[in-house]
mmCIF entry with sequence, helices, sheets and N, C-alpha, C, O atoms, coordinates in Angstrom:
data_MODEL
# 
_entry.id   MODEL 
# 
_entity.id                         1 
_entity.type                       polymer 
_entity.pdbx_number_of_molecules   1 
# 
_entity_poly.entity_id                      1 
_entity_poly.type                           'polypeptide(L)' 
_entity_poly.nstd_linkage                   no 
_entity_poly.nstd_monomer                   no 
_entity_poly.pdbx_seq_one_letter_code       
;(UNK)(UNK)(UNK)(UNK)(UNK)(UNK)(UNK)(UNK)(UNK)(UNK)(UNK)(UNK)(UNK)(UNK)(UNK)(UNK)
(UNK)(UNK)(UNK)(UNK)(UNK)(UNK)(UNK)(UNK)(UNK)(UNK)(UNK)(UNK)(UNK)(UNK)(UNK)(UNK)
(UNK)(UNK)(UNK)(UNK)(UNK)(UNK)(UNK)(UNK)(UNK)(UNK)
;
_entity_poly.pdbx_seq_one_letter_code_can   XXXXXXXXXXXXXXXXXXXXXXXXXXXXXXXXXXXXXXXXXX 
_entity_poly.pdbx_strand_id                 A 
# 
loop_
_entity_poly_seq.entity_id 
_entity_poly_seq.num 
_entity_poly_seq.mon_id 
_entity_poly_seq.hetero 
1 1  UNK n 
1 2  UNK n 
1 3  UNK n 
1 4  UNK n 
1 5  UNK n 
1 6  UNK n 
1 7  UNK n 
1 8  UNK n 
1 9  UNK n 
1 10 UNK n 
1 11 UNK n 
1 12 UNK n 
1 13 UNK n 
1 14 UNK n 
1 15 UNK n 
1 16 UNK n 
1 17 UNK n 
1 18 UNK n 
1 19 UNK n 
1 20 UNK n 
1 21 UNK n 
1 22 UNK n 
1 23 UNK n 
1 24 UNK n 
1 25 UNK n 
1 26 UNK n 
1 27 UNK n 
1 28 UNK n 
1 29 UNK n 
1 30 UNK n 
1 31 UNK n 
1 32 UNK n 
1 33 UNK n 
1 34 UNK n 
1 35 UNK n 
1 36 UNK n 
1 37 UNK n 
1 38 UNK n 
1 39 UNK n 
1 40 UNK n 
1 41 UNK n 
1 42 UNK n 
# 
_struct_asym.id          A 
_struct_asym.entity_id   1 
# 
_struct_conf.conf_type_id            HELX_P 
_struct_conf.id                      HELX_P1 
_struct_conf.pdbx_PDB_helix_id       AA1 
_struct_conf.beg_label_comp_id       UNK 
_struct_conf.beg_label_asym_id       A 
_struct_conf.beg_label_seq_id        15 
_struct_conf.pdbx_beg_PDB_ins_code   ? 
_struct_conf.end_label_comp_id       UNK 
_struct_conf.end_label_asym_id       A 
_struct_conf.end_label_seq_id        22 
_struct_conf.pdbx_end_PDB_ins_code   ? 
_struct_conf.beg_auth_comp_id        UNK 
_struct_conf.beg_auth_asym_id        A 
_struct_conf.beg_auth_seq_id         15 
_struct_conf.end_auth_comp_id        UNK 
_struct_conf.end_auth_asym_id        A 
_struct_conf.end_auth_seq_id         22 
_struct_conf.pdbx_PDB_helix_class    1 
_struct_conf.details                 ? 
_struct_conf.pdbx_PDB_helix_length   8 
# 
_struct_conf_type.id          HELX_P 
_struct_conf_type.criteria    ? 
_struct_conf_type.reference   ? 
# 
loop_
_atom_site.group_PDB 
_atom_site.id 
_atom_site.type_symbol 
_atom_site.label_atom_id 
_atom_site.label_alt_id 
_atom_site.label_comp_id 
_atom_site.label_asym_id 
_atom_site.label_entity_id 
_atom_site.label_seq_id 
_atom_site.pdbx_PDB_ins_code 
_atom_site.Cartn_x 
_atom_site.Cartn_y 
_atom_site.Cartn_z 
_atom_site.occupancy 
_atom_site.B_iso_or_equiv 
_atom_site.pdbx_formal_charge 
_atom_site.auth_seq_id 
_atom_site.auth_comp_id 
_atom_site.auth_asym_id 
_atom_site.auth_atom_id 
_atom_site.pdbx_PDB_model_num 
ATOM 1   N N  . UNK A 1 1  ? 2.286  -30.137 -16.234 1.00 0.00 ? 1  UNK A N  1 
ATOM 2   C CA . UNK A 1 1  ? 3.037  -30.715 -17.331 1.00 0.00 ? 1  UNK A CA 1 
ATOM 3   C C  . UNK A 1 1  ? 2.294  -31.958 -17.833 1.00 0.00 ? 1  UNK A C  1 
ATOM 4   O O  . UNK A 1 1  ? 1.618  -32.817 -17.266 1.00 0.00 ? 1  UNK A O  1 
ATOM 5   N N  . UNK A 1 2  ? 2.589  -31.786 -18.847 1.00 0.00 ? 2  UNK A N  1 
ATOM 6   C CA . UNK A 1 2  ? 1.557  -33.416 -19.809 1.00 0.00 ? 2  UNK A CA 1 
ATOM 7   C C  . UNK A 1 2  ? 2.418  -34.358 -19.596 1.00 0.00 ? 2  UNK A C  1 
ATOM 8   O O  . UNK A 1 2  ? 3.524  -34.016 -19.178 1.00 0.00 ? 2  UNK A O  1 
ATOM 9   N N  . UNK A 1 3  ? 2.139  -35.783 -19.827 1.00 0.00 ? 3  UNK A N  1 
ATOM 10  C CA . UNK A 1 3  ? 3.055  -37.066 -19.819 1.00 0.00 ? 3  UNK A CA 1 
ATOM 11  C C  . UNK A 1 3  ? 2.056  -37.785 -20.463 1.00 0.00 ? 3  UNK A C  1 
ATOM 12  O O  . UNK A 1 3  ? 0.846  -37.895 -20.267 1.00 0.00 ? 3  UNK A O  1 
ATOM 13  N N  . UNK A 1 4  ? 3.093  -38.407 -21.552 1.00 0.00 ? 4  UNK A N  1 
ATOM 14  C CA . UNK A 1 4  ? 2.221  -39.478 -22.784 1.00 0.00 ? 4  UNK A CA 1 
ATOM 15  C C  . UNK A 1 4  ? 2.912  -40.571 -21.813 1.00 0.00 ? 4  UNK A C  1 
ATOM 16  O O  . UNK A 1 4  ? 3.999  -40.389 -21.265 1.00 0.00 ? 4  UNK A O  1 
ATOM 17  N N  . UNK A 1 5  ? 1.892  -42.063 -21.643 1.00 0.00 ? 5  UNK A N  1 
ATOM 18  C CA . UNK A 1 5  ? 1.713  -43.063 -21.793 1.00 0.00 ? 5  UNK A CA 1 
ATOM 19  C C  . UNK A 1 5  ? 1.650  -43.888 -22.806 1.00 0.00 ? 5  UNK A C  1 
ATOM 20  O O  . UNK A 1 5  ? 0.883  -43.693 -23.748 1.00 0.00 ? 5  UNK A O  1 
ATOM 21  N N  . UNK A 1 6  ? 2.522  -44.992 -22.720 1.00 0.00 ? 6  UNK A N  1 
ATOM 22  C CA . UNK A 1 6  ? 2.739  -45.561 -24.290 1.00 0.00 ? 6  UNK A CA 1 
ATOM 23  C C  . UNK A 1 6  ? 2.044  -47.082 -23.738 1.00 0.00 ? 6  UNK A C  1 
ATOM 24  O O  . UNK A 1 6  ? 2.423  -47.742 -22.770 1.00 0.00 ? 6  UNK A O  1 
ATOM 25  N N  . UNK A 1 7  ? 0.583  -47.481 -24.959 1.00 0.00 ? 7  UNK A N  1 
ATOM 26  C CA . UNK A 1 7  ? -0.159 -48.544 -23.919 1.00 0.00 ? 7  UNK A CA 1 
ATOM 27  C C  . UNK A 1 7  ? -0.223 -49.356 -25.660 1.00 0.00 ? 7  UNK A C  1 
ATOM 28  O O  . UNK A 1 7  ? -0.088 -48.663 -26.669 1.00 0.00 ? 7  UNK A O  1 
ATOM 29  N N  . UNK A 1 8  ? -0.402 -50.584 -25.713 1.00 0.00 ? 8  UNK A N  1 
ATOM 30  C CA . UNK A 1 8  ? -0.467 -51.399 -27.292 1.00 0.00 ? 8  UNK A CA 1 
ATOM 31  C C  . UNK A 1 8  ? 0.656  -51.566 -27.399 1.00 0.00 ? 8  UNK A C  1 
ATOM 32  O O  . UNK A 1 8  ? 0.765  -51.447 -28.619 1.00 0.00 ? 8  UNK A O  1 
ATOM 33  N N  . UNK A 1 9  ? 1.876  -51.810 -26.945 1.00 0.00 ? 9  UNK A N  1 
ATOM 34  C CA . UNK A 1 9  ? 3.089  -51.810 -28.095 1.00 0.00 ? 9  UNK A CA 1 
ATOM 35  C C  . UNK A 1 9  ? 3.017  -53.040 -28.527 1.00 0.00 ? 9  UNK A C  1 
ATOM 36  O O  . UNK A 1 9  ? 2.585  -53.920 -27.783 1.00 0.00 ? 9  UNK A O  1 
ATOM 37  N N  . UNK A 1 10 ? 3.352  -53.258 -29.566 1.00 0.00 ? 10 UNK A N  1 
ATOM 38  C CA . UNK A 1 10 ? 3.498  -54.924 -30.328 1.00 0.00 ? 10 UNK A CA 1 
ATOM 39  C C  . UNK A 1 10 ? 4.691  -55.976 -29.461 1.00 0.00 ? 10 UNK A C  1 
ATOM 40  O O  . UNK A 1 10 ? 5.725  -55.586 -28.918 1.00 0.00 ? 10 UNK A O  1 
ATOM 41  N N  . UNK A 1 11 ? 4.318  -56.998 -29.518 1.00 0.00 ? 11 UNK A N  1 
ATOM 42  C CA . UNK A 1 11 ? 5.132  -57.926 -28.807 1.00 0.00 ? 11 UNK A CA 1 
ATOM 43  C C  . UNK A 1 11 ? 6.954  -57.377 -29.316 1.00 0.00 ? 11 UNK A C  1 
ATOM 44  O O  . UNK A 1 11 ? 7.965  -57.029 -28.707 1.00 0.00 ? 11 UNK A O  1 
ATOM 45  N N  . UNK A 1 12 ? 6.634  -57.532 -30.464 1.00 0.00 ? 12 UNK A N  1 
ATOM 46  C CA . UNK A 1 12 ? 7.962  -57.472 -31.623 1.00 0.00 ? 12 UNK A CA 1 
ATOM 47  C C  . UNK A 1 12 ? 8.453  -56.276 -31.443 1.00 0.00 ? 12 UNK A C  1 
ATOM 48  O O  . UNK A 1 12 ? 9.543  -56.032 -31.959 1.00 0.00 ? 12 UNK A O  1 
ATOM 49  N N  . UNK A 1 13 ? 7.754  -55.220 -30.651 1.00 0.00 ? 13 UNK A N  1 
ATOM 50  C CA . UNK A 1 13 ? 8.649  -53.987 -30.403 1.00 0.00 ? 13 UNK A CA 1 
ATOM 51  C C  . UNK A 1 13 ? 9.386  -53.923 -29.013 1.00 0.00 ? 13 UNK A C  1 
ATOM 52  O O  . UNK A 1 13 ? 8.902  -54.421 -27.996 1.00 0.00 ? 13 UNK A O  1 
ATOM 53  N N  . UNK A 1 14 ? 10.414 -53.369 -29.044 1.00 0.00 ? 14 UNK A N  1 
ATOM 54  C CA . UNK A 1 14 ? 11.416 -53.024 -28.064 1.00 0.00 ? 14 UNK A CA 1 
ATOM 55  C C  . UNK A 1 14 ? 10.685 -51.734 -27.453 1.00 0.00 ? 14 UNK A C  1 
ATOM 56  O O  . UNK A 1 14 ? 10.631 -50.676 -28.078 1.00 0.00 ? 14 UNK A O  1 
ATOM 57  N N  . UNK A 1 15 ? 9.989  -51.954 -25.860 1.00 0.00 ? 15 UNK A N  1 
ATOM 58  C CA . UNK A 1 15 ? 9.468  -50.940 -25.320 1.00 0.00 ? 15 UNK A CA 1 
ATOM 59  C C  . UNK A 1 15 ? 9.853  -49.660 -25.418 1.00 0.00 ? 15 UNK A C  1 
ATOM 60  O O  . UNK A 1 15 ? 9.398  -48.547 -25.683 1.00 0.00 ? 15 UNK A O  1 
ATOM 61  N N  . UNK A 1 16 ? 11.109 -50.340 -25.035 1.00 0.00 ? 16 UNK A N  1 
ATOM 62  C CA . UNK A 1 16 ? 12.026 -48.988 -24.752 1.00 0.00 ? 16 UNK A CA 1 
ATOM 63  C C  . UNK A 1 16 ? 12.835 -48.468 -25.345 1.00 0.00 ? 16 UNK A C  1 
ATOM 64  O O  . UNK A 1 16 ? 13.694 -47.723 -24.874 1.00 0.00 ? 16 UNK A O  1 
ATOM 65  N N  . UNK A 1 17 ? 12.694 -48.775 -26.495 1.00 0.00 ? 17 UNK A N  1 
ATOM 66  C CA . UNK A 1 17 ? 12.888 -48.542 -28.482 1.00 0.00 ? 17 UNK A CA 1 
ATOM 67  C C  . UNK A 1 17 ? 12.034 -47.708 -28.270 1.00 0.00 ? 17 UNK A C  1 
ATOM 68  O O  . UNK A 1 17 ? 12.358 -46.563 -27.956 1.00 0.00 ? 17 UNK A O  1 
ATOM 69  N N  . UNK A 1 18 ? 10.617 -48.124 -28.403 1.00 0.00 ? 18 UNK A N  1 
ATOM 70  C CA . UNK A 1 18 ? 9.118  -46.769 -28.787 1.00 0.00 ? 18 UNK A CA 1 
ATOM 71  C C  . UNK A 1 18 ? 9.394  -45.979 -27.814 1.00 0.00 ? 18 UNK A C  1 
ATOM 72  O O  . UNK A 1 18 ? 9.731  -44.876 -28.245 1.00 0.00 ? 18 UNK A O  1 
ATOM 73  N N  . UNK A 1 19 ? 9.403  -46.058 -26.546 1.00 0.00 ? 19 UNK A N  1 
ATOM 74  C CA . UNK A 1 19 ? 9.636  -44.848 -25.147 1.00 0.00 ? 19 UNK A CA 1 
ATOM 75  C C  . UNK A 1 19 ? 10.241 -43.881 -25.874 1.00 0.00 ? 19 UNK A C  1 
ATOM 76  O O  . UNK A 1 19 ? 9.655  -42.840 -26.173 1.00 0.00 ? 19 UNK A O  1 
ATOM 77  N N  . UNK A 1 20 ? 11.982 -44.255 -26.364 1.00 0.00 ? 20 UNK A N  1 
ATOM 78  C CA . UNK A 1 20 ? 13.020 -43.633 -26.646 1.00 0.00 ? 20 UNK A CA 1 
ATOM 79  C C  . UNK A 1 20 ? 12.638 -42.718 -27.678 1.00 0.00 ? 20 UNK A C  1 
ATOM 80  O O  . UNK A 1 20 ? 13.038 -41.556 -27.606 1.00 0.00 ? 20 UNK A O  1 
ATOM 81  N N  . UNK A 1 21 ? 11.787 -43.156 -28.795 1.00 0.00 ? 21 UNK A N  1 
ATOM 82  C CA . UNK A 1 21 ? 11.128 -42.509 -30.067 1.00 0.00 ? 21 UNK A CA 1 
ATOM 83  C C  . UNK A 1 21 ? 10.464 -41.779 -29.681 1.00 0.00 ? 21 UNK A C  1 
ATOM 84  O O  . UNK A 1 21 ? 10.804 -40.622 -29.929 1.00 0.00 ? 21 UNK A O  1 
ATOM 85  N N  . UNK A 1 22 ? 9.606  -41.900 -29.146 1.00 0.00 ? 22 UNK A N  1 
ATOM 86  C CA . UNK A 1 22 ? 8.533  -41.192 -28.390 1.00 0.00 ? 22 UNK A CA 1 
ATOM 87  C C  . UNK A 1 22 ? 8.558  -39.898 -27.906 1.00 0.00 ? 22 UNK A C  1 
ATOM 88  O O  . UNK A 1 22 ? 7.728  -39.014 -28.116 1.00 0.00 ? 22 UNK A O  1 
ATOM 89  N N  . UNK A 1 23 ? 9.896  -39.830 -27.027 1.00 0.00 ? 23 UNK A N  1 
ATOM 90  C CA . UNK A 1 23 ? 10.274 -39.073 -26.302 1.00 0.00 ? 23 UNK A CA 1 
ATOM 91  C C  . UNK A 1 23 ? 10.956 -37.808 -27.074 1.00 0.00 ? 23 UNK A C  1 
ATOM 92  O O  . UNK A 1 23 ? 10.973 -36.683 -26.575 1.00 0.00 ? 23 UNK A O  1 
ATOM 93  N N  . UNK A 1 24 ? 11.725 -38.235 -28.824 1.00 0.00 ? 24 UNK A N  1 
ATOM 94  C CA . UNK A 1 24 ? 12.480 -37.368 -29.725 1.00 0.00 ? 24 UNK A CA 1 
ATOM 95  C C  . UNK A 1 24 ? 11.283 -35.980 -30.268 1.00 0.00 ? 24 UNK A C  1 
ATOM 96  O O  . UNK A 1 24 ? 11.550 -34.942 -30.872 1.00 0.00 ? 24 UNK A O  1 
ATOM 97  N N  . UNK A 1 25 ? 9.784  -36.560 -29.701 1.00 0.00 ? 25 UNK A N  1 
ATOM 98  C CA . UNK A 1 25 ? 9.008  -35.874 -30.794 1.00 0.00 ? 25 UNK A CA 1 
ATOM 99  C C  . UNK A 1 25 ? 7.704  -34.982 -29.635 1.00 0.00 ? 25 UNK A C  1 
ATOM 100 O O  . UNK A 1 25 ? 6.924  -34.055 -29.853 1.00 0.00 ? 25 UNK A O  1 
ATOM 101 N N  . UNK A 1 26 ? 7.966  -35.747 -28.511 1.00 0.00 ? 26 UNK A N  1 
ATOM 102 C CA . UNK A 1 26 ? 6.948  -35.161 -27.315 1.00 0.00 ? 26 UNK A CA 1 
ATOM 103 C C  . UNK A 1 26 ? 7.842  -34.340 -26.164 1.00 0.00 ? 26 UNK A C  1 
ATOM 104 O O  . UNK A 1 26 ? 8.850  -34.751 -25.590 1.00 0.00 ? 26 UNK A O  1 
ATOM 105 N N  . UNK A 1 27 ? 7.217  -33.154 -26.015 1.00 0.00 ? 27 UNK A N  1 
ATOM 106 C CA . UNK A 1 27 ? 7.975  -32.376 -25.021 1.00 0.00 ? 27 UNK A CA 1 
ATOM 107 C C  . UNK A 1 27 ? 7.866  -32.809 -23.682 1.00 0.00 ? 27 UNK A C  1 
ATOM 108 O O  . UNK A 1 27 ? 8.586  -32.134 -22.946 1.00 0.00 ? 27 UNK A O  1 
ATOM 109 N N  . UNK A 1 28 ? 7.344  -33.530 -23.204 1.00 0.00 ? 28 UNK A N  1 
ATOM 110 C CA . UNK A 1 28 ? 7.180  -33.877 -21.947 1.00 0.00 ? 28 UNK A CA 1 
ATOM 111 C C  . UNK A 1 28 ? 7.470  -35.003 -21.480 1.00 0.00 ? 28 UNK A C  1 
ATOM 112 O O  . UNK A 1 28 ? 8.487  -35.495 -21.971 1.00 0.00 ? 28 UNK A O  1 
ATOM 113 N N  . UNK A 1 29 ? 6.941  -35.614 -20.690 1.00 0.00 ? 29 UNK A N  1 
ATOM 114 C CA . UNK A 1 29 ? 7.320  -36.772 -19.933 1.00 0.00 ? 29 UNK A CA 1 
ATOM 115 C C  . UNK A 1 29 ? 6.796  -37.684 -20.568 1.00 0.00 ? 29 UNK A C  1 
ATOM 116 O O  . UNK A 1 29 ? 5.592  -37.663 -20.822 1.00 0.00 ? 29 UNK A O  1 
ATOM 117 N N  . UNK A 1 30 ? 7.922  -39.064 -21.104 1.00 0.00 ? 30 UNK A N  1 
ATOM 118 C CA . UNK A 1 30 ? 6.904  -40.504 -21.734 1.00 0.00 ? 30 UNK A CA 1 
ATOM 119 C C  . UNK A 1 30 ? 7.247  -41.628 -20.952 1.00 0.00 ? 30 UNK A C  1 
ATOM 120 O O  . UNK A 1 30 ? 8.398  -41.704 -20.522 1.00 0.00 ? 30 UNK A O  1 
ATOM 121 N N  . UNK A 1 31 ? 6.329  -42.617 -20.674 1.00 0.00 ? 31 UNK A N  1 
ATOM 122 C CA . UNK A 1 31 ? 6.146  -43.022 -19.968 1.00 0.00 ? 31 UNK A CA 1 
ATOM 123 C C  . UNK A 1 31 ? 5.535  -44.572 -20.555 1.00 0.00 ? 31 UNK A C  1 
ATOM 124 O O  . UNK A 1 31 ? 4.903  -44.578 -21.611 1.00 0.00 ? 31 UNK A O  1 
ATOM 125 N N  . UNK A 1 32 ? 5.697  -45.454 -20.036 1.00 0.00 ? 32 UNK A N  1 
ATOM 126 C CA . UNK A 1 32 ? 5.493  -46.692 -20.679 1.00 0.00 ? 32 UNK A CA 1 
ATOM 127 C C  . UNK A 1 32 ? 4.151  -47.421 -19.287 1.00 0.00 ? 32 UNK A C  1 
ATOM 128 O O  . UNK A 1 32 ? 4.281  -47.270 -18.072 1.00 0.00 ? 32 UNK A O  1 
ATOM 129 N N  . UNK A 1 33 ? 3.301  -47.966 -19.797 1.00 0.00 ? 33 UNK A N  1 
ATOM 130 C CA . UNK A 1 33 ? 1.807  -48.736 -18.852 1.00 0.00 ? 33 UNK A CA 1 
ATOM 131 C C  . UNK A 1 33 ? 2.699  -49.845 -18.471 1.00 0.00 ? 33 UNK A C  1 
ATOM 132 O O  . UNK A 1 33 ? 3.727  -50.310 -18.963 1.00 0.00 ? 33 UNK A O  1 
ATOM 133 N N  . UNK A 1 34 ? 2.115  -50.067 -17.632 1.00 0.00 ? 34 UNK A N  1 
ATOM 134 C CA . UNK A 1 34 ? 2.225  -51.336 -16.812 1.00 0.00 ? 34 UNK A CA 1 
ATOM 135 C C  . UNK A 1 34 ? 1.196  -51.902 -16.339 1.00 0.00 ? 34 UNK A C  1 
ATOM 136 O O  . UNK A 1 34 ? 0.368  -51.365 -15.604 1.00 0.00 ? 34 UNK A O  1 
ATOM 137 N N  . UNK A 1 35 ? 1.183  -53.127 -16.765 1.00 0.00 ? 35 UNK A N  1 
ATOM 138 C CA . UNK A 1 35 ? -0.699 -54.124 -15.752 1.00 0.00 ? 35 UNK A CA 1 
ATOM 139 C C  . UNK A 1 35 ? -1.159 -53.754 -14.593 1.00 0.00 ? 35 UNK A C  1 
ATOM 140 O O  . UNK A 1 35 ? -0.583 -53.653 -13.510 1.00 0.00 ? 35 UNK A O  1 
ATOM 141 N N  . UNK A 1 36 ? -2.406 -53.528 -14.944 1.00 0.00 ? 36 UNK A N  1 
ATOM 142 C CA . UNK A 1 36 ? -2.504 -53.337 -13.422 1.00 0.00 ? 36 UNK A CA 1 
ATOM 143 C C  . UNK A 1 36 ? -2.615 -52.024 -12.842 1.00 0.00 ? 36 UNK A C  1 
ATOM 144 O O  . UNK A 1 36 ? -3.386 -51.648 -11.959 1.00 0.00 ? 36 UNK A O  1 
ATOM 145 N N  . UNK A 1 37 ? -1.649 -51.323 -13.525 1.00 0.00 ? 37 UNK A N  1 
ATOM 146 C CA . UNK A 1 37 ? -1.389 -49.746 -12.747 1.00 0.00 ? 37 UNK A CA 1 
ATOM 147 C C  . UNK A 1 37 ? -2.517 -49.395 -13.610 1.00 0.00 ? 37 UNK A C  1 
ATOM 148 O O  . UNK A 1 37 ? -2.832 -49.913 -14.681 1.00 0.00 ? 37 UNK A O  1 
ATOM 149 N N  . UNK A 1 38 ? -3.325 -48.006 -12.697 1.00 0.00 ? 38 UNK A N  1 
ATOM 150 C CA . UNK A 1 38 ? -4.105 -47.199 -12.892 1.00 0.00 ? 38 UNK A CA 1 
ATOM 151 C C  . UNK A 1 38 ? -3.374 -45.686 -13.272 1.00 0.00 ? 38 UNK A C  1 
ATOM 152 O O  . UNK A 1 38 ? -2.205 -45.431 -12.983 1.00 0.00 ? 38 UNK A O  1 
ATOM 153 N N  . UNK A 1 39 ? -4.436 -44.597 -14.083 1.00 0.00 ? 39 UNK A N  1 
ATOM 154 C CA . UNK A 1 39 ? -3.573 -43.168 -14.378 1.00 0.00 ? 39 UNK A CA 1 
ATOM 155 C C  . UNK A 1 39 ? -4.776 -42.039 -14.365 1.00 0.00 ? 39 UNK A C  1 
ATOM 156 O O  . UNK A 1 39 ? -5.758 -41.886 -15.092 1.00 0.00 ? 39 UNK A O  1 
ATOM 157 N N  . UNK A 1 40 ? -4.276 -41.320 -13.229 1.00 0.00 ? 40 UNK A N  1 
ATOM 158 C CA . UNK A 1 40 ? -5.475 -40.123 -13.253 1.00 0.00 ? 40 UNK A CA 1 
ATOM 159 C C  . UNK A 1 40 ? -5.500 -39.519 -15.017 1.00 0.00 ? 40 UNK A C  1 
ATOM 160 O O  . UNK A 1 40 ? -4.405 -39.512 -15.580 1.00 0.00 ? 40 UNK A O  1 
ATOM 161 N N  . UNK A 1 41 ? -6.663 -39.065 -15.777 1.00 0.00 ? 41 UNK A N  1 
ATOM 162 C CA . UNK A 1 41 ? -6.413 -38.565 -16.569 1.00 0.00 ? 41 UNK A CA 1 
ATOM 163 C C  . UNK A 1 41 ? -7.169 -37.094 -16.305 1.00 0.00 ? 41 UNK A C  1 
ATOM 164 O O  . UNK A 1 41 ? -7.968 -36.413 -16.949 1.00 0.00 ? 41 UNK A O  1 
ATOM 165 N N  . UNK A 1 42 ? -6.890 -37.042 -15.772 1.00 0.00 ? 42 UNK A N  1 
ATOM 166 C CA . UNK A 1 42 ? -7.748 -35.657 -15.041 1.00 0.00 ? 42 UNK A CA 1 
ATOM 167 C C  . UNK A 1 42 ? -6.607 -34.317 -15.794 1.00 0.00 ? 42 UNK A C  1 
ATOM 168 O O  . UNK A 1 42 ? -6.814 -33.126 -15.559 1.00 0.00 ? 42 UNK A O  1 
# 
């Protein structure tokens, strides 16, 4: 299964505003970056 990562969001955006959007238009898993954390893209 695919999972989008959501990495840039603007200060002025509500993360979990874009996640929520995100999620209306991608079939799979979305997912928001965090510092620091690493992501197989394999």
């Amino acid at each position: 299964m695919q999972q989008l990562v959501l990495t840039h969001i603007p200060a002025w955006n509500d993360p979990e505003v874009c996640r929520k959007q995100a999620a209306e238009v991608w079939p799979g898993e979305v997912g928001l970056a965090r510092a620091g954390q690493t992501y197989d893209l394999d």
